[in-house]
C-alpha positions in Angstrom: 0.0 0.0 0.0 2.8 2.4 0.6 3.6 2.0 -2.6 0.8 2.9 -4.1 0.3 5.6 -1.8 3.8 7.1 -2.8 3.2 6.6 -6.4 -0.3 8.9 -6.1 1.8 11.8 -4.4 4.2 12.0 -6.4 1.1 12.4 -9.6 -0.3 14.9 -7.3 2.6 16.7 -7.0 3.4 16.2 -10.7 -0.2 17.6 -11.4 0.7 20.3 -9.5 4.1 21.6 -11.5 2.1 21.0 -14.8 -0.5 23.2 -13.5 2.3 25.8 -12.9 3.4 25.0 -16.5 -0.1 25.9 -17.9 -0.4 28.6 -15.9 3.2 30.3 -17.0 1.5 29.6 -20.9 -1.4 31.2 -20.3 -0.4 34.2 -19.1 2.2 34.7 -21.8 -0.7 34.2 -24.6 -1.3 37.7 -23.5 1.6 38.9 -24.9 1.2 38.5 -28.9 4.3 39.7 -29.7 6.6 36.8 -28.1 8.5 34.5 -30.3 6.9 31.3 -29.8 10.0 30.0 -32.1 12.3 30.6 -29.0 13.7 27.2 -27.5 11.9 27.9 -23.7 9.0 29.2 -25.1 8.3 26.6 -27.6 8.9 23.8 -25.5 6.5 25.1 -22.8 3.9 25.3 -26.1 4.8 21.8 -26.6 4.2 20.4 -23.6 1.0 22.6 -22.7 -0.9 22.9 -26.0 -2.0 18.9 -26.5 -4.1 19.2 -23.0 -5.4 22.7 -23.9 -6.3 21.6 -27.3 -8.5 19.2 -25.6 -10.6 21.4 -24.1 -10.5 24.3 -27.0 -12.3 21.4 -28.8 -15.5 21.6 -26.1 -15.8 25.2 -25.4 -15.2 27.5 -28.9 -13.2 31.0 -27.8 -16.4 33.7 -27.2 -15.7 36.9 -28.7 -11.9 36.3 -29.4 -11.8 35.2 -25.5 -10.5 31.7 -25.1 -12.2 29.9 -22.1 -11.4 26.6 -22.6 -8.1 27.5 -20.0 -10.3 27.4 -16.9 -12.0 24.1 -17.6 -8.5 22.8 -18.3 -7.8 24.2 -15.1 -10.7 22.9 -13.3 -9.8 19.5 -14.5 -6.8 19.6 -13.8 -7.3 20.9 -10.0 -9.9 18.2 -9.4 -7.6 15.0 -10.7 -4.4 16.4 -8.5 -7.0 16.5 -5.6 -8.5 13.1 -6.0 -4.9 11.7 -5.9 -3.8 13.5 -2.9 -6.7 12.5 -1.2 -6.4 8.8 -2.2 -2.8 9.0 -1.1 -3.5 10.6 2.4 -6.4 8.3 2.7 -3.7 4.9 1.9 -1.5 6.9 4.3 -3.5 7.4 7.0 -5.1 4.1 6.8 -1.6 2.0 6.9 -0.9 3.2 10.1 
């Protein structure tokens, strides 16, 4: 069990640098002037774009406002707390 336990923090806490990730791309979407060609920025692109697509495909931008970010979000928050909570709760009940 402490295995498993281990294994579901460590996909929370991997959850939770992703979100950081997405969070650093969205907020430089703002700016349309970067250079998305640079070799930072266009790895962060890579690795963030395939889970926003996802979610660009269920919710169309509304007046040249992309929402699909905070359902991404959401989504996101909500998986890396199930898997914190399973963890604690295979913690807690190996004592």
């Amino acid at each position: 069990m402490e295995v498993v336990a281990l294994l579901l923090s460590v996909l929370s806490r991997t959850l939770e640098i992703y979100s950081l990730i997405l969070l650093v791309r969205v907020l430089l979407s703002w700016f349309p002037n970067l250079d998305w060609g640079n070799p930072l920025l266009a790895t962060v692109s890579s690795i963030t774009d395939p889970y926003l697509n996802a979610f660009r495909g269920l919710i169309p931008p509304l007046g040249g406002l992309d929402l699909s970010a905070i359902l991404a979000f959401l989504a996101l928050n909500l998986s890396q707390q199930l898997l914190g909570s399973a963890s604690m709760s295979l913690m807690a009940g190996g004592l």
